[in-house]
C-alpha positions in Angstrom: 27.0 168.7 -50.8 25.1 167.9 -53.7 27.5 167.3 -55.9 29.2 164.5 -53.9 25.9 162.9 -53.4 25.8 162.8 -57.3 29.5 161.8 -57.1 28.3 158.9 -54.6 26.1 157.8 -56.7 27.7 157.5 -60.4 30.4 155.5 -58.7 28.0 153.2 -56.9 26.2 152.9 -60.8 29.8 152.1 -62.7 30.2 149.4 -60.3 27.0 147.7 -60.8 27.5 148.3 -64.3 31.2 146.5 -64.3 29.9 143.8 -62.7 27.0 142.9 -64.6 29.0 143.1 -67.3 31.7 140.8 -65.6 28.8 138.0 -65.0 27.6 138.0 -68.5 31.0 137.3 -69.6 31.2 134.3 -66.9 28.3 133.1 -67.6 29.2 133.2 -71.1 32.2 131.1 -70.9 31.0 128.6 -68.4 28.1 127.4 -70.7 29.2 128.0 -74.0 29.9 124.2 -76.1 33.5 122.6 -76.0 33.9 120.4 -78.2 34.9 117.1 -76.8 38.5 117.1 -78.5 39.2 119.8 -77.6 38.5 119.0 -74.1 40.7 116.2 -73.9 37.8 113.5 -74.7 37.1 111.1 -77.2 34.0 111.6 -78.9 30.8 109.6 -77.9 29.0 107.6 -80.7 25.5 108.3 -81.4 22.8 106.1 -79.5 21.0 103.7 -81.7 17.4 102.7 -80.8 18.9 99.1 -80.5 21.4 100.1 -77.6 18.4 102.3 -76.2 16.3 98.9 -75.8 18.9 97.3 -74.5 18.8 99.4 -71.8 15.2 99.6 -70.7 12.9 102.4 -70.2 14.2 105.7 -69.4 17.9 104.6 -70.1 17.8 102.6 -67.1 19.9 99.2 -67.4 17.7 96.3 -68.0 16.4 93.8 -65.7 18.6 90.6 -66.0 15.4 88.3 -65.5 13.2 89.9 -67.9 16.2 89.5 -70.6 16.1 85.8 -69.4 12.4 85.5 -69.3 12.2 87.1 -73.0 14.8 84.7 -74.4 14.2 81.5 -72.8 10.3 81.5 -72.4 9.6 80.2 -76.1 11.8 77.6 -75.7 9.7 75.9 -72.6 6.7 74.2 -73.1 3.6 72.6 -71.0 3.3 68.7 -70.8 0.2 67.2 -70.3 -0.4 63.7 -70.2 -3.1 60.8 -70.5 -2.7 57.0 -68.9 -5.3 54.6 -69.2 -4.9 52.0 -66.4 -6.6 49.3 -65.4 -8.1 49.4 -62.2 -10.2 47.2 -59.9 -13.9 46.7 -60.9 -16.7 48.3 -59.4 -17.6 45.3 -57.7 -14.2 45.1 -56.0 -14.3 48.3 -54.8 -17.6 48.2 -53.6 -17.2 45.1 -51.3 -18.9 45.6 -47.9 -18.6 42.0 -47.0 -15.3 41.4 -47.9 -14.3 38.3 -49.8 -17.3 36.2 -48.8 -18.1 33.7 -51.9 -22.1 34.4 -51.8 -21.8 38.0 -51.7 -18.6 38.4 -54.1 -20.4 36.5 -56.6 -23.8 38.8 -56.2 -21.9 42.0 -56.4 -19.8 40.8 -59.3 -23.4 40.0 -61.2 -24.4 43.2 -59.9 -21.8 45.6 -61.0 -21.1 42.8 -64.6 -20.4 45.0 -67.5 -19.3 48.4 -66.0 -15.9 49.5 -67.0 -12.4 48.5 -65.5 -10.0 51.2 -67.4 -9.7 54.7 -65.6 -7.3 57.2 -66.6 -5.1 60.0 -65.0 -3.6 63.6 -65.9 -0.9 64.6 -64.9 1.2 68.0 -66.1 4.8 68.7 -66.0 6.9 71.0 -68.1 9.5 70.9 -70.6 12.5 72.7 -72.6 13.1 72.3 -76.3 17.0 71.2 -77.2 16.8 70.4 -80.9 15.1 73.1 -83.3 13.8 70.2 -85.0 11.4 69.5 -82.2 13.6 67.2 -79.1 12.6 68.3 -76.0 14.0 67.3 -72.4 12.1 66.6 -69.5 11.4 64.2 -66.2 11.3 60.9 -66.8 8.0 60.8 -64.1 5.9 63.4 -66.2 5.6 60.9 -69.1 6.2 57.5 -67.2 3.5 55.4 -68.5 1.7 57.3 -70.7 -0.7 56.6 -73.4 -0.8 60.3 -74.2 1.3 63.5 -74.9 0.5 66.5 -75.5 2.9 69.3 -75.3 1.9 73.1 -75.6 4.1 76.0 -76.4 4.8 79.0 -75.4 2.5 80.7 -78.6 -0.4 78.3 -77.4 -0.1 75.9 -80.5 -0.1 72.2 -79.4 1.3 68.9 -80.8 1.6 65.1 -80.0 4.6 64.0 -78.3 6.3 60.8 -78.7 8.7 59.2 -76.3 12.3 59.0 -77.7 14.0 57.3 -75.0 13.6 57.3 -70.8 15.9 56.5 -68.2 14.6 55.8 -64.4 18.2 55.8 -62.8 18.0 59.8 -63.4 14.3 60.5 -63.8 15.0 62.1 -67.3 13.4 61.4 -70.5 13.3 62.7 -74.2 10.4 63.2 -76.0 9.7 64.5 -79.7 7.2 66.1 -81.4 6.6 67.3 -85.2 7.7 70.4 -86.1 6.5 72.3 -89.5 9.4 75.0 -88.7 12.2 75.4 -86.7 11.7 75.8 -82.8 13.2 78.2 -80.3 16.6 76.2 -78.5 17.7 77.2 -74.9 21.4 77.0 -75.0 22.6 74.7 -72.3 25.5 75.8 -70.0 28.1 74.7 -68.0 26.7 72.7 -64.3 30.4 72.4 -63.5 31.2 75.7 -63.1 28.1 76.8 -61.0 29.4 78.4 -57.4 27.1 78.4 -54.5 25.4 81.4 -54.7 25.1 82.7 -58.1 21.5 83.4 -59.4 19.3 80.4 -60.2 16.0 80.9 -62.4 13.4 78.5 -62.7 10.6 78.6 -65.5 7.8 76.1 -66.1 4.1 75.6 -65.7 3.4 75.2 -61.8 0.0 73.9 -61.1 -0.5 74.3 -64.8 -0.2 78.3 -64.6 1.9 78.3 -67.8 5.1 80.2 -68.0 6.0 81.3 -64.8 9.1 82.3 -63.5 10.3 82.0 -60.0 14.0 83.9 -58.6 16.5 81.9 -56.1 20.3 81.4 -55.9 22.3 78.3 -56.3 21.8 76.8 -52.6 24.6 73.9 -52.6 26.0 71.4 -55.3 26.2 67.7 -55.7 23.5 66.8 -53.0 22.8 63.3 -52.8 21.3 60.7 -50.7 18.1 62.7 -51.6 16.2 59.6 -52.4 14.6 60.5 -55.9 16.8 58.4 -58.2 19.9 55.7 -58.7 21.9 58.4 -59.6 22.0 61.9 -57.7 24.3 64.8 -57.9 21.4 67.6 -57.9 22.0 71.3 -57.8 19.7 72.9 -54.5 18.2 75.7 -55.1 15.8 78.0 -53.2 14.0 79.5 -56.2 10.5 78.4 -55.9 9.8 74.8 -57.7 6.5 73.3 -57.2 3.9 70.5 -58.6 4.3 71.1 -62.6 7.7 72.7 -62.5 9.0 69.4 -62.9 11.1 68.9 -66.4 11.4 72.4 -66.9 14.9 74.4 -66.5 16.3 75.9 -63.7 18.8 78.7 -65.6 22.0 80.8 -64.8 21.6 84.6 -65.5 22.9 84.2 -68.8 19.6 82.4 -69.5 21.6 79.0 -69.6 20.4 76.0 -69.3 22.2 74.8 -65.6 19.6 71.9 -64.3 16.3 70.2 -65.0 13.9 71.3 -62.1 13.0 67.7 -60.5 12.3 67.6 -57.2 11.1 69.2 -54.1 11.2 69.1 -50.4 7.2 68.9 -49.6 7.7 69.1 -45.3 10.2 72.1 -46.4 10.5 75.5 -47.8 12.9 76.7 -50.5 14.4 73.2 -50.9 14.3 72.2 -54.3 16.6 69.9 -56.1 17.3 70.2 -60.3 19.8 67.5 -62.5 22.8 68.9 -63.5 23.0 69.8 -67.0 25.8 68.4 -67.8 24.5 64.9 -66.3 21.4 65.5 -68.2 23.1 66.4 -71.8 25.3 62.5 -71.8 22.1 60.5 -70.8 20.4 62.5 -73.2 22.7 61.9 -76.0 22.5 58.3 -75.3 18.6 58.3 -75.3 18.9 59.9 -78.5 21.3 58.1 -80.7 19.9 54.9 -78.9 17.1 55.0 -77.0 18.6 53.8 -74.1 21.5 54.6 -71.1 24.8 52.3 -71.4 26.3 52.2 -68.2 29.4 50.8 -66.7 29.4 48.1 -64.1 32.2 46.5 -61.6 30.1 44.0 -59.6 30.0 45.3 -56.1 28.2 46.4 -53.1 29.6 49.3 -51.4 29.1 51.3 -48.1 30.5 54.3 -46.9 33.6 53.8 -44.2 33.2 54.5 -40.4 35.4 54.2 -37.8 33.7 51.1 -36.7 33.9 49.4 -39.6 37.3 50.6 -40.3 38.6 48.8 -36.9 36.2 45.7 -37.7 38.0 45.2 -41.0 41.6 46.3 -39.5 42.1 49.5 -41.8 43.7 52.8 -41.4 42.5 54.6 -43.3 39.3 57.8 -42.9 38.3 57.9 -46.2 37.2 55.5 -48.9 34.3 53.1 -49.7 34.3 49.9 -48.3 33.3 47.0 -50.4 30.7 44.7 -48.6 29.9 42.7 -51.2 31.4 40.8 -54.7 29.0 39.6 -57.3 29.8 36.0 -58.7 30.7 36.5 -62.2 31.1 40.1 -62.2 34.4 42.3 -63.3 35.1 43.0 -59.4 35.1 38.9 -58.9 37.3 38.3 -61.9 40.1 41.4 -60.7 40.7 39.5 -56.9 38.4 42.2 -55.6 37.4 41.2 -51.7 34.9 41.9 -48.8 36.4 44.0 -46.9 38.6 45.7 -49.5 38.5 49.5 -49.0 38.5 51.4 -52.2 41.0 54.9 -52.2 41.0 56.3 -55.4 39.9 54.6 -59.7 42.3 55.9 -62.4 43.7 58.4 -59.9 40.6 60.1 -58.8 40.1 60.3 -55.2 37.0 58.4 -53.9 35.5 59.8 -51.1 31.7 58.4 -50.8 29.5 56.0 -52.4 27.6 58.0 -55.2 31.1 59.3 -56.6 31.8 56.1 -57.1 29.1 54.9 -58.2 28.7 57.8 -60.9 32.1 57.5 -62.3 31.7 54.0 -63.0 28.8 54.2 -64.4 30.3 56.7 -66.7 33.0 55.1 -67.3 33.3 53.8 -71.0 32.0 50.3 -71.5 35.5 47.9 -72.3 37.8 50.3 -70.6 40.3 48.7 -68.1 40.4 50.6 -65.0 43.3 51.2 -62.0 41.2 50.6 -59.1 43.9 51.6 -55.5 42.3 49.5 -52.4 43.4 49.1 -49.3 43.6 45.0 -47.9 44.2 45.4 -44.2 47.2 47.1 -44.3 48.2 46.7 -47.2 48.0 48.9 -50.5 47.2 47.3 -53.9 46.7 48.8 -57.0 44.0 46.3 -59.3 43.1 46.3 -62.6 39.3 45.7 -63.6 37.8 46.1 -67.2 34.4 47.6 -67.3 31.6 45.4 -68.7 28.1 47.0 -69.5 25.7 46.8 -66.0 23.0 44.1 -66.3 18.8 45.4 -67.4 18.3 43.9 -63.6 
């Protein structure tokens, strides 16, 4: 009896023994290195401290907008401005009896000698396009000003001067001295923007410099907004307000895609930026001549309803409708009419006012264009060369 107890008990002990043996062994094989060749991998390069940047803190991929924030910041600046004005007289703001002779001439003695200038400040933003100190900006931050002074991003300030301005797209370039070369942001592509991608706004909002606001593209080519001649603004939702104005709303490549211009005040999330690429011709122009070339025909135009298509006898849903011909102008010389409906210039389909508009005023100065109207019923196809439109 006690030997098979014995017995019982050496077998139960070679067991435990075969399989602790057995788990080393596993355990063994399942952690011990492979190389990676052998395993059927390619090998993985070492991580340099460059790569672990790149990726943010804790190997986590970095933020999109604090890349774009780092690499576009130093390129925008503050713009603060000074106008002297003159203004009404003490005495003519102070005028309790109105225009009366007697007591016009007593508060004029009165109030004889006090100043008539006052001056305003206004701020606005900026983004530098030339290292050799160009910057972009709206046209209204530096309308009429006696003073500029633009600060950058490292605090330093310098006098701006006025290169060139142009009121038909509320954009303007100024330029200030530089000792060394300045951060550039590189402009992108407004053409290619789809509704929805990321839009990034950065300026100095109620003077709090540097700040950066997140939306996404709301619409393209809005116009009829009522800010300038010539409107084809990007919408965006990413928050633009008082000082934001000639700074750039960017693409998440921290490309330049609009200058920030405009905002709904009775709305929220409704702001309106200048396509780049509108913004990069007129500021060419401003800077190889201080001033905006563009073409003219001579006409007064109106988008077509069906009222006025059956008033003028056309069938037709689409096209601008000429309602008046200027004497002397290109239209007037070309047989253009009252009444003539315009379908397409150079093969280009014209479908509202502001296209056309825009792509004549584009449209190189001397050039001869095909412009297809419709006469009634009838289609012609005229020929009008494109003279330079008038200061007035």
């Amino acid at each position: 009896m006690t030997s098979t107890r014995w017995f019982k008990a050496l077998t139960l002990a070679l067991f435990a023994l075969m399989f602790f043996s057995l788990g080393i062994y596993v355990h063994g094989a399942l952690t011990k290195p492979t190389p990676l060749s052998q395993a059927g991998f390619a090998a993985v390069p070492a991580v340099s401290p460059a790569s672990l940047e790149a990726k943010g803190q804790g190997g986590a991929p970095e933020n999109p907008f604090v890349r774009v924030a780092a690499q576009v910041t130093p390129s925008v600046v503050n713009i603060s401005t000074v106008t002297t004005g003159k203004g009404r007289t003490a005495s003519e703001q102070f005028r309790p009896f109105g225009n009366d002779p007697y007591f016009r001439d007593f508060f004029d003695r009165f109030f004889e000698g006090m100043p008539r200038r006052r001056q305003q400040n206004s701020l606005g933003s900026g983004v530098i396009i030339d290292k050799s100190g160009l910057i972009l900006t709206n046209n209204h931050v530096i309308k009429d000003a006696d003073e500029i002074t633009v600060r950058f991003a490292n605090k330093q300030e310098a006098k701006g001067k006025i290169v060139g301005t142009d009121g038909k797209t509320d954009l303007a370039v100024i330029r200030v001295t530089a000792k060394e070369d300045l951060p550039v942001a590189a402009l992108g592509n407004s053409d290619s923007l789809r509704v929805g991608e990321w839009a990034i706004a950065i300026g100095n909002p109620f003077g709090l410099d540097h700040t950066l606001t997140v939306g996404v593209v709301s619409a393209t080519g809005r116009s009829e907004v009522g800010i300038a001649a010539y409107e084809n603004f990007i919408q965006t939702d990413a928050s633009i307000n008082p000082g934001n104005s000639g700074g750039p709303l960017l693409n998440i490549q921290g490309e330049v895609i609009g200058i920030n211009t405009a905002i709904v005040a009775s709305g929220q999330g409704i702001g309106f930026a200048i396509p780049i690429n509108m913004a990069r011709k007129v500021m060419d122009e401003l800077v190889k001549k201080g001033k905006v070339t563009r073409g003219w025909l001579g006409i007064g135009i109106q988008p077509l309803t069906p009222e006025l298509a059956k008033s003028f006898s056309l069938q037709a849903e689409e096209g601008v409708l000429i309602n008046q011909v200027m004497p002397g102008s290109p239209a007037e010389a070309a047989g253009l009419k009252t009444g003539d409906l315009i379908r397409s210039v150079d093969g280009k389909t014209i479908t509202d006012p502001r296209q056309l508009q825009r792509f004549i005023a584009e449209t190189e100065i001397g050039k001869s264009v095909e412009v297809s109207i419709l006469r009634g019923k009838e289609q012609r196809t005229v020929k009008v060369q494109i003279r330079e439109m008038p200061a007035s």
